[in-house]
C-alpha atoms as one frame of an Amber mdcrd trajectory, in Angstrom:
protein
  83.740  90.614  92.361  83.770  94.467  91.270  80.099  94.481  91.943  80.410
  93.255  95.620  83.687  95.519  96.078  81.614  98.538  94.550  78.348  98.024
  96.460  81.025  98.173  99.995  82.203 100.976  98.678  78.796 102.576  98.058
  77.203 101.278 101.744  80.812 102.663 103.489  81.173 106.150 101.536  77.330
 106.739 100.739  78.103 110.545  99.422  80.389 109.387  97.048  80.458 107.865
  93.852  82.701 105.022  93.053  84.442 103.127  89.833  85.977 100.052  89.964
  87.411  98.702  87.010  89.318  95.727  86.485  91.542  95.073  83.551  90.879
  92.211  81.182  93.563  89.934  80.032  92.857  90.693  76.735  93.097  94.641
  77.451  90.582  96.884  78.021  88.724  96.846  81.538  85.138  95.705  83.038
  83.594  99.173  84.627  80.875  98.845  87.462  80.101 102.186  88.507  77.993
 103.165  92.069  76.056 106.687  92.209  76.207 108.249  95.353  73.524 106.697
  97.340  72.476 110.443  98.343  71.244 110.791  94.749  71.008 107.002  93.185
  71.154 108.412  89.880  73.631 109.165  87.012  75.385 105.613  86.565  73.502
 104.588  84.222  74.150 108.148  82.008  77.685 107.858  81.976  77.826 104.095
  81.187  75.408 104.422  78.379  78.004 107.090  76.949  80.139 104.139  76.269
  79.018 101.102  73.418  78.784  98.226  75.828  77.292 100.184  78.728  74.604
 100.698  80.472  72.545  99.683  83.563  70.406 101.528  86.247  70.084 104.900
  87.605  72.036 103.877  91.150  74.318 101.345  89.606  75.783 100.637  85.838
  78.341  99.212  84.054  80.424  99.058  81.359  81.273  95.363  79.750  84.343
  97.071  77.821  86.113  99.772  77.976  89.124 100.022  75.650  92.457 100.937
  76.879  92.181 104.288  74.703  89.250 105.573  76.714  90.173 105.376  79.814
  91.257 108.847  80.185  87.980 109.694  78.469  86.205 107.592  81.241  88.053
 108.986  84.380  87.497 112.137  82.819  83.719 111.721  82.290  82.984 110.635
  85.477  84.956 113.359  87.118  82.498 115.729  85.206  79.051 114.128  85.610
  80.149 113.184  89.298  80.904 116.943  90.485  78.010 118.624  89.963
């Protein structure tokens, strides 16, 4: 579902880049991320940052991202995002 949520996202705001995550019961989240489609690159960069990411240049993921790195997360795609 955060695939099909992100990829509206992406198609309605096309100069932006988008995260959604959604929490896992266990803890920790599920990350899709969406490059701006003005660039379609950089997702797959930040993802691969993090152990279980990875993905293409337009869109990535992340399989799990602990509850401790989110800030580190928000924070990274802030940062690769504003250039």
């Amino acid at each position: 579902m955060s695939g099909v949520f992100g990829n509206w996202l992406a198609t309605t705001y096309p100069a932006r880049a988008h995260a959604v995550l959604s929490h896992k019961p266990g803890g920790g989240y599920v990350v899709s991320v969406r490059a701006p489609q003005t660039t379609q690159s950089g997702a797959d960069v930040l993802c691969s940052a993090f152990a279980t990411g990875g993905g293409r240049r337009g869109a990535a993921g992340i399989n799990h991202l602990a509850d401790a790195q989110l800030n580190d997360f928000v924070r990274q795609f802030f940062q690769h995002f504003s250039r």
